[in-house]
Residue frames as qw, qx, qy, qz and C-alpha x, y, z in Angstrom:
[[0.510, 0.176, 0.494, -0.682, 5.20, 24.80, -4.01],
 [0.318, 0.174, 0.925, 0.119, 2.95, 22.23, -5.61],
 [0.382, 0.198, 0.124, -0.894, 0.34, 23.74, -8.25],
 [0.087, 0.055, -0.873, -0.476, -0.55, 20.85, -9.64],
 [0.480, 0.028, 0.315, -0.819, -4.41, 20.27, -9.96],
 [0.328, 0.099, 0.939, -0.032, -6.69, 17.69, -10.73],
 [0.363, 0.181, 0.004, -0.914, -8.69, 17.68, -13.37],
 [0.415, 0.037, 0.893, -0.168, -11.91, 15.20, -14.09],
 [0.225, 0.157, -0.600, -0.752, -12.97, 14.59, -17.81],
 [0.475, 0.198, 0.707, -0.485, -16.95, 13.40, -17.74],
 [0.264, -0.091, -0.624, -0.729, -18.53, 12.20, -20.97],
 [0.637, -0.054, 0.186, -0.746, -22.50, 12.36, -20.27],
 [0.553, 0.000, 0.832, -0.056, -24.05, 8.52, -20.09],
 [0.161, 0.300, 0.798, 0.497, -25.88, 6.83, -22.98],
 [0.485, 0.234, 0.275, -0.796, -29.19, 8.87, -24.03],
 [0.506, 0.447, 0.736, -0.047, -32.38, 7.41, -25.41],
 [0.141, -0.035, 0.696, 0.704, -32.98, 7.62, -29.04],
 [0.206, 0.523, 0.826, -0.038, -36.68, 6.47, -28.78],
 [0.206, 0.837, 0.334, -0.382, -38.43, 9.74, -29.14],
 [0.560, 0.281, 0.368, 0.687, -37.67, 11.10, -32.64],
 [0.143, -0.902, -0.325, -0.248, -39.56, 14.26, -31.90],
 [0.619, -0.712, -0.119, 0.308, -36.84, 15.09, -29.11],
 [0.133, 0.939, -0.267, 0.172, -34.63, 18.05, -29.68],
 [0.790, 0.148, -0.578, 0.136, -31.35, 16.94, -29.20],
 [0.007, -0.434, 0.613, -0.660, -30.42, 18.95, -26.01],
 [0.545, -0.349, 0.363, -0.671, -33.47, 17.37, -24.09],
 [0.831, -0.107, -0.442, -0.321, -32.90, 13.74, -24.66],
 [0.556, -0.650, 0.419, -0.304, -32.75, 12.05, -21.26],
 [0.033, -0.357, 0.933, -0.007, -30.20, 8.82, -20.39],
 [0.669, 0.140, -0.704, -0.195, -31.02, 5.28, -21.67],
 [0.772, -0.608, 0.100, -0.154, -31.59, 2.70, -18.90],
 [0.853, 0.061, -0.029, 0.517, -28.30, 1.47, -19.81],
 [0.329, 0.529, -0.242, 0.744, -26.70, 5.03, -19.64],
 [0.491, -0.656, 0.222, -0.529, -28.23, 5.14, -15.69],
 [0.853, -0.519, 0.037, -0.024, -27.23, 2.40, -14.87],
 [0.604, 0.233, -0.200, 0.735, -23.24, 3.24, -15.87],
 [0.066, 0.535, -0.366, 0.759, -23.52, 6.73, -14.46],
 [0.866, -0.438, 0.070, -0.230, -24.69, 4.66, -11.12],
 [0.869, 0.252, -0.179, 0.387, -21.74, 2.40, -11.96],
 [0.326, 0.579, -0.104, 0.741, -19.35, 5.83, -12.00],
 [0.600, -0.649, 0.302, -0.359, -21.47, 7.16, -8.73],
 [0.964, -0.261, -0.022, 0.034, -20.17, 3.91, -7.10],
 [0.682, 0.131, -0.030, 0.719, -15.90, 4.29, -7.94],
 [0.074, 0.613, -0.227, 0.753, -16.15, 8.12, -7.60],
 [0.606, -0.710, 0.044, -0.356, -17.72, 7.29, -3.83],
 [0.870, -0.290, -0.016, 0.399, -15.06, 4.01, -2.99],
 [0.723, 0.396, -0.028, 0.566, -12.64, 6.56, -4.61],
 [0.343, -0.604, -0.433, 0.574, -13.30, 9.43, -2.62],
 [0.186, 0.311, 0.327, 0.873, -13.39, 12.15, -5.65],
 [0.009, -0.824, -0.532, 0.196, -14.94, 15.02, -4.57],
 [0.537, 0.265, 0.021, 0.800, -14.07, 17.38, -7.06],
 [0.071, -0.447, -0.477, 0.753, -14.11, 21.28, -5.42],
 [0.326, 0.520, -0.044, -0.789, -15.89, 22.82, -8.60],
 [0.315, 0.411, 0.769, 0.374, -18.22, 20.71, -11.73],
 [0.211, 0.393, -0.322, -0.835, -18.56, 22.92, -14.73],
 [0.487, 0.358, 0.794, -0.067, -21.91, 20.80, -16.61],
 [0.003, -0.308, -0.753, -0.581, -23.64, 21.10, -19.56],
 [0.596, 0.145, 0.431, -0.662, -27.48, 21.90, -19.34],
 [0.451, 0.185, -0.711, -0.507, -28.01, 19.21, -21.93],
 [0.827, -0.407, 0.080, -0.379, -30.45, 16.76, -20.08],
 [0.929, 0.088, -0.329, 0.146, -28.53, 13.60, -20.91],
 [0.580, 0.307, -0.448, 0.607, -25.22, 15.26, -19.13],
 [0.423, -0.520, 0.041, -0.741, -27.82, 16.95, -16.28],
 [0.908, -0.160, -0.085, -0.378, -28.83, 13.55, -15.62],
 [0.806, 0.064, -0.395, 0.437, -25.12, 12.12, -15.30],
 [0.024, -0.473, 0.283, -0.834, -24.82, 14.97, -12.85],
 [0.607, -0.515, 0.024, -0.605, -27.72, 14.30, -11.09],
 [0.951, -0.251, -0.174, 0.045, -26.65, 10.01, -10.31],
 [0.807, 0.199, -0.305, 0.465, -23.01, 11.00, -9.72],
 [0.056, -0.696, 0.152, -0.699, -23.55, 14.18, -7.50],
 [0.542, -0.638, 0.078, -0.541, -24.24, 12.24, -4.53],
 [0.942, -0.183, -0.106, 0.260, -21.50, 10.33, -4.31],
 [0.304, 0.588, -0.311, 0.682, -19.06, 13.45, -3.74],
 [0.498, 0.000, -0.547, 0.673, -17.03, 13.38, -0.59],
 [0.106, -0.314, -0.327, 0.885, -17.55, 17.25, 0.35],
 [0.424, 0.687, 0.533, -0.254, -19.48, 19.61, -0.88],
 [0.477, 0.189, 0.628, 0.585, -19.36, 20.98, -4.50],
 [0.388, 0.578, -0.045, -0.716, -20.01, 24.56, -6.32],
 [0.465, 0.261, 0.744, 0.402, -21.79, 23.10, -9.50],
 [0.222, 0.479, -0.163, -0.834, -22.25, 25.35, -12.58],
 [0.594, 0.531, 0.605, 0.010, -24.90, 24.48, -15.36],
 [0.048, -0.517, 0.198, 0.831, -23.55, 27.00, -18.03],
 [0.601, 0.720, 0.233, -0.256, -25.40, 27.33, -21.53],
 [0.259, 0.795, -0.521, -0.172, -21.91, 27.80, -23.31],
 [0.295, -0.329, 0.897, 0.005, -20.79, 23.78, -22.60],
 [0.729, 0.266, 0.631, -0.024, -23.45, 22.66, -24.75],
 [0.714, 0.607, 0.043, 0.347, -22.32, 21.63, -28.49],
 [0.063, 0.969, -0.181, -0.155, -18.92, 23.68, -27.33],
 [0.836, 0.458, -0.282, 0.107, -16.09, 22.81, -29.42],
 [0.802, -0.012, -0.216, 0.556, -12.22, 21.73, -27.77],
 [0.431, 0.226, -0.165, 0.858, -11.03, 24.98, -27.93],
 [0.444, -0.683, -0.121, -0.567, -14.66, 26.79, -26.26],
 [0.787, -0.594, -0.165, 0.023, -13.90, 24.30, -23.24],
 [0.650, -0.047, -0.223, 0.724, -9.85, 24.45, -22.94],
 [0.077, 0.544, 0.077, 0.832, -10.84, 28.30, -22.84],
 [0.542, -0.606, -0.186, -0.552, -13.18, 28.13, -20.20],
 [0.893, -0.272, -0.305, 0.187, -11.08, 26.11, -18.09],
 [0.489, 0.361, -0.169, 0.776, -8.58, 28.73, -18.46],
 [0.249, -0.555, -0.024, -0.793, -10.94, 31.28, -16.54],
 [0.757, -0.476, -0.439, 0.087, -11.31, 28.88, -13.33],
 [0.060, -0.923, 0.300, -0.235, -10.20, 30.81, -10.45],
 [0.545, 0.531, -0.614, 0.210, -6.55, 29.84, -9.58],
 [0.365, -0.305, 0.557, -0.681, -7.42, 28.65, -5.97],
 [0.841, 0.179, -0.211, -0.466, -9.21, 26.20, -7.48],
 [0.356, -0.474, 0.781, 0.197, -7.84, 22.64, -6.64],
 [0.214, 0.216, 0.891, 0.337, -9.75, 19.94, -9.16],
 [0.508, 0.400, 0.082, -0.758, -12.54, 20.54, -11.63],
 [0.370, 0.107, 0.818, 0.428, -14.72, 17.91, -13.56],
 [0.328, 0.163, -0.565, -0.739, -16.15, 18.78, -17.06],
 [0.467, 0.358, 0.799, 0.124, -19.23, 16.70, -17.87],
 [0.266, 0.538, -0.363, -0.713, -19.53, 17.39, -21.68],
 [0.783, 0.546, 0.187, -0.232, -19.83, 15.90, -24.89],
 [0.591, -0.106, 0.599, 0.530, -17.93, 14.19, -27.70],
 [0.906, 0.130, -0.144, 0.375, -16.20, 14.95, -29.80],
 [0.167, 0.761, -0.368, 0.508, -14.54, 18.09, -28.17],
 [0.722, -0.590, 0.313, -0.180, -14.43, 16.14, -24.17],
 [0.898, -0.307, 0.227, 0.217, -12.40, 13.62, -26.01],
 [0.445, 0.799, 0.027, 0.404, -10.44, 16.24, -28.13],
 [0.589, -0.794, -0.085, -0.122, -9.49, 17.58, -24.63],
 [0.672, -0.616, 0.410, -0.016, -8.24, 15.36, -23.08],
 [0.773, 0.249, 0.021, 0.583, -5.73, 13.72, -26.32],
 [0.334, 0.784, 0.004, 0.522, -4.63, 17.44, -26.40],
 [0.494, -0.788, 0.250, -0.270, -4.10, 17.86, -22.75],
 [0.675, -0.553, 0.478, 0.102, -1.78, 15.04, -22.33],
 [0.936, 0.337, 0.100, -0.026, -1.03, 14.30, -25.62],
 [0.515, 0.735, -0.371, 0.238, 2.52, 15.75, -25.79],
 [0.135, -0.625, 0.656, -0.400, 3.35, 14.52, -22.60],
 [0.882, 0.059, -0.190, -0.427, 2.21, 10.88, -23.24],
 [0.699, 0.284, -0.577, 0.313, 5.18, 8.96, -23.36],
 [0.047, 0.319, -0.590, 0.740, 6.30, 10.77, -19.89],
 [0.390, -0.339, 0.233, -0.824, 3.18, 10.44, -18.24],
 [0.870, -0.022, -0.479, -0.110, 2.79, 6.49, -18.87],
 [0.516, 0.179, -0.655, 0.522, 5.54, 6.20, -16.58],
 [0.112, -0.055, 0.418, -0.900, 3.71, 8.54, -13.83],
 [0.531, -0.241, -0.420, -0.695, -0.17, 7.32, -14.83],
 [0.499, 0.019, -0.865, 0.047, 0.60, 4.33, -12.62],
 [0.096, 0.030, -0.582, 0.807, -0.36, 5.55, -9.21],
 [0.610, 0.202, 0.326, -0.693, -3.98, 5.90, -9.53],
 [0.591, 0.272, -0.711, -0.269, -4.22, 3.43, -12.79],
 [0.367, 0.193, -0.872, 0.260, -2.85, 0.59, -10.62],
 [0.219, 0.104, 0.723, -0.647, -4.99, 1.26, -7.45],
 [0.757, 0.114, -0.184, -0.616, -8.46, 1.10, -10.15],
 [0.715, 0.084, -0.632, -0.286, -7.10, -2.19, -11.21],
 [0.275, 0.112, -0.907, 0.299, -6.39, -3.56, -7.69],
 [0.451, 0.245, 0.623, -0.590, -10.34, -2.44, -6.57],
 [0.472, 0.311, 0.811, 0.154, -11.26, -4.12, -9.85],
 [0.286, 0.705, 0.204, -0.616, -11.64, -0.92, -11.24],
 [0.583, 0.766, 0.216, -0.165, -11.93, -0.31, -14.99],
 [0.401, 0.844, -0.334, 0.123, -8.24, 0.98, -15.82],
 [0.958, -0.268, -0.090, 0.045, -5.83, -1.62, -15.57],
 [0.642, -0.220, 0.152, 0.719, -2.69, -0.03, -16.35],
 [0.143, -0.620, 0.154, 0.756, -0.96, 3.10, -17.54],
 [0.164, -0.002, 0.848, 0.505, -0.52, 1.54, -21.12],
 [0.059, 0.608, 0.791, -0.038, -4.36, 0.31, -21.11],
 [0.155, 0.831, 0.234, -0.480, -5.58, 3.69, -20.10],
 [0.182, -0.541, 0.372, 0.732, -3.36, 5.48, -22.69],
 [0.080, 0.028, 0.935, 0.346, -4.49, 3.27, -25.20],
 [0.102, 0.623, 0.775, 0.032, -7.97, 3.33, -24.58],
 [0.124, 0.803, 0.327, -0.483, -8.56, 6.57, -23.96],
 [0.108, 0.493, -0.379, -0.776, -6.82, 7.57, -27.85],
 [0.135, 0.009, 0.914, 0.383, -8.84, 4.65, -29.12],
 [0.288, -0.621, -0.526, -0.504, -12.47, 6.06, -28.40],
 [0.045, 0.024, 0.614, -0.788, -14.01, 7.68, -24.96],
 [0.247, -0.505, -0.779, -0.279, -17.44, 6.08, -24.65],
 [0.451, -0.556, -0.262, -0.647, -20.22, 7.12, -23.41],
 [0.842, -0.506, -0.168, -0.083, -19.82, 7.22, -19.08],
 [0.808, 0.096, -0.227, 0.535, -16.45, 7.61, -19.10],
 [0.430, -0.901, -0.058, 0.000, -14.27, 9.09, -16.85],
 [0.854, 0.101, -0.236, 0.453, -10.81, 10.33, -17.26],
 [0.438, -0.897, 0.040, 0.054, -8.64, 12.16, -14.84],
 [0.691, 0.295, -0.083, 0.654, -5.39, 14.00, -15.14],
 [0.555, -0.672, -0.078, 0.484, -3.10, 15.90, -13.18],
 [0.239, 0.921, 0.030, 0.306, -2.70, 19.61, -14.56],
 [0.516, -0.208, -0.132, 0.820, 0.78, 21.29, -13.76],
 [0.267, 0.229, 0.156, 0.923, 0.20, 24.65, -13.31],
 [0.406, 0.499, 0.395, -0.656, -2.99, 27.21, -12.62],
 [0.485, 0.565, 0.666, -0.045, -5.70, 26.80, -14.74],
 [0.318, 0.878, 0.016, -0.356, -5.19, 29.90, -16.54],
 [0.108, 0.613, -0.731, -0.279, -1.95, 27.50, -18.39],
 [0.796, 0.085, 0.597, -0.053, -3.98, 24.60, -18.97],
 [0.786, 0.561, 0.230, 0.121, -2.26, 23.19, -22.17],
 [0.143, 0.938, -0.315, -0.038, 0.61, 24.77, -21.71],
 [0.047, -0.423, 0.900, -0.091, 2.76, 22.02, -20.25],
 [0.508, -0.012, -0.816, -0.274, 1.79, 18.35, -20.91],
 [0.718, -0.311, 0.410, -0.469, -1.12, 16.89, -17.87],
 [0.096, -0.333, 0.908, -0.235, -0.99, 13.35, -16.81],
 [0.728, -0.262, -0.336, -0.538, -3.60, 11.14, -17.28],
 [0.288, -0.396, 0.621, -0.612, -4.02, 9.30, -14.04],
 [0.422, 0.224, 0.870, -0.119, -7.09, 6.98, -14.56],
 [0.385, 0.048, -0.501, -0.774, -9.47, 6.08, -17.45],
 [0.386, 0.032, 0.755, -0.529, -12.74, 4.62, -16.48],
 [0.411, 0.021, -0.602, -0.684, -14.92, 3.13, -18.27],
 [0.714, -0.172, 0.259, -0.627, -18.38, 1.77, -16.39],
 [0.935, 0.104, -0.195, -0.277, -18.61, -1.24, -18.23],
 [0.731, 0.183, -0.598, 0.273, -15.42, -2.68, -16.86],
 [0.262, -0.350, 0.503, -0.746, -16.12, -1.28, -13.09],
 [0.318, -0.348, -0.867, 0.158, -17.02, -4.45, -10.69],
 [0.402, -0.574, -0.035, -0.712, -19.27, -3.36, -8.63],
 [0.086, -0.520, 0.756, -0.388, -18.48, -4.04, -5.08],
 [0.706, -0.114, 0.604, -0.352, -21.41, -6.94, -4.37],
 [0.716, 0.558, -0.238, -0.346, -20.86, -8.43, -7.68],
 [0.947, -0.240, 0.193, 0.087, -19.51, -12.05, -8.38]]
């Protein structure tokens, strides 16, 4: 039997700086960080992602990449705000992921750097080499709808070289959740907004 699951790594768009006065949890997304997590809504709808369970921040900025990208899920969607994803470190989230219930098929994270992209090197990082070879399937289909991740390689690359702000990466978990990190995941696709065509675009 297949247990593999799907799992869908959200950094929160850009936030605005302007207001020095703002605390840091309540600053809200840049027009440039709405219009990527608009971008993102747009590929997660042509893609059909609809994961069955989003685990969020309550940080506004990662509220707000919640709010433009929620309505471009397939089905419907149990979504948790949880008070314990903000400022939590790699090992607070790989924990919490553990506790998903095993019935579960895909969960995305929308979090924060630097533990979202701590993650997700650690999640696939020992199974890197192997998983280039296996990334290709979803990779390949981004780049042939012009999407952001042009290859296995590319993704791999990019996604140990930085994981901006909007990004999206997705990787195929062997196992139930309650062994995430036990056995190397797959990274599948790496998105990145700014290199997503949009579909009326020249």
């Amino acid at each position: 039997m297949n247990n593999r699951k799907t799992l869908y790594l959200v950094r929160h768009a850009k936030s605005d700086w302007e207001d020095p006065g703002l605390a840091d949890r309540d600053r809200p997304l840049a027009a440039r960080g709405r219009k990527a997590a608009s971008t993102l809504a747009g590929h997660i709808e042509r893609s059909g992602i609809s994961p069955a369970l989003v685990l969020c921040s309550p940080a506004r900025r990662t509220m707000d990449t919640l709010r433009l990208i929620s309505g471009s899920f397939r089905d419907p969607v149990e979504i948790l705000v949880e008070d314990e994803l903000y400022g939590a470190s790699m090992g607070e989230l790989l924990r919490r992921l553990r506790k998903v219930p095993a019935p579960t098929p895909s969960v995305m994270l929308i979090g924060h750097n630097p533990a979202i992209h701590e993650l997700a090197l650690s999640l696939i990082s020992s199974g890197a080499s192997r998983g280039a070879s296996r990334v290709s399937s979803g990779a390949l289909r981004g780049a042939s709808e012009g999407a952001g991740a042009a290859t296995s390689a590319d993704s791999l690359k990019q996604l140990k070289a930085k994981f901006p702000t909007g990004a999206m990466a997705t990787l195929a978990v062997p196992g139930p959740w309650k062994d995430l990190g036990d056995e190397p995941a797959d990274l599948r696709e790496f998105v990145l907004p700014r290199e997503l065509s949009l579909p009326d675009a020249e």
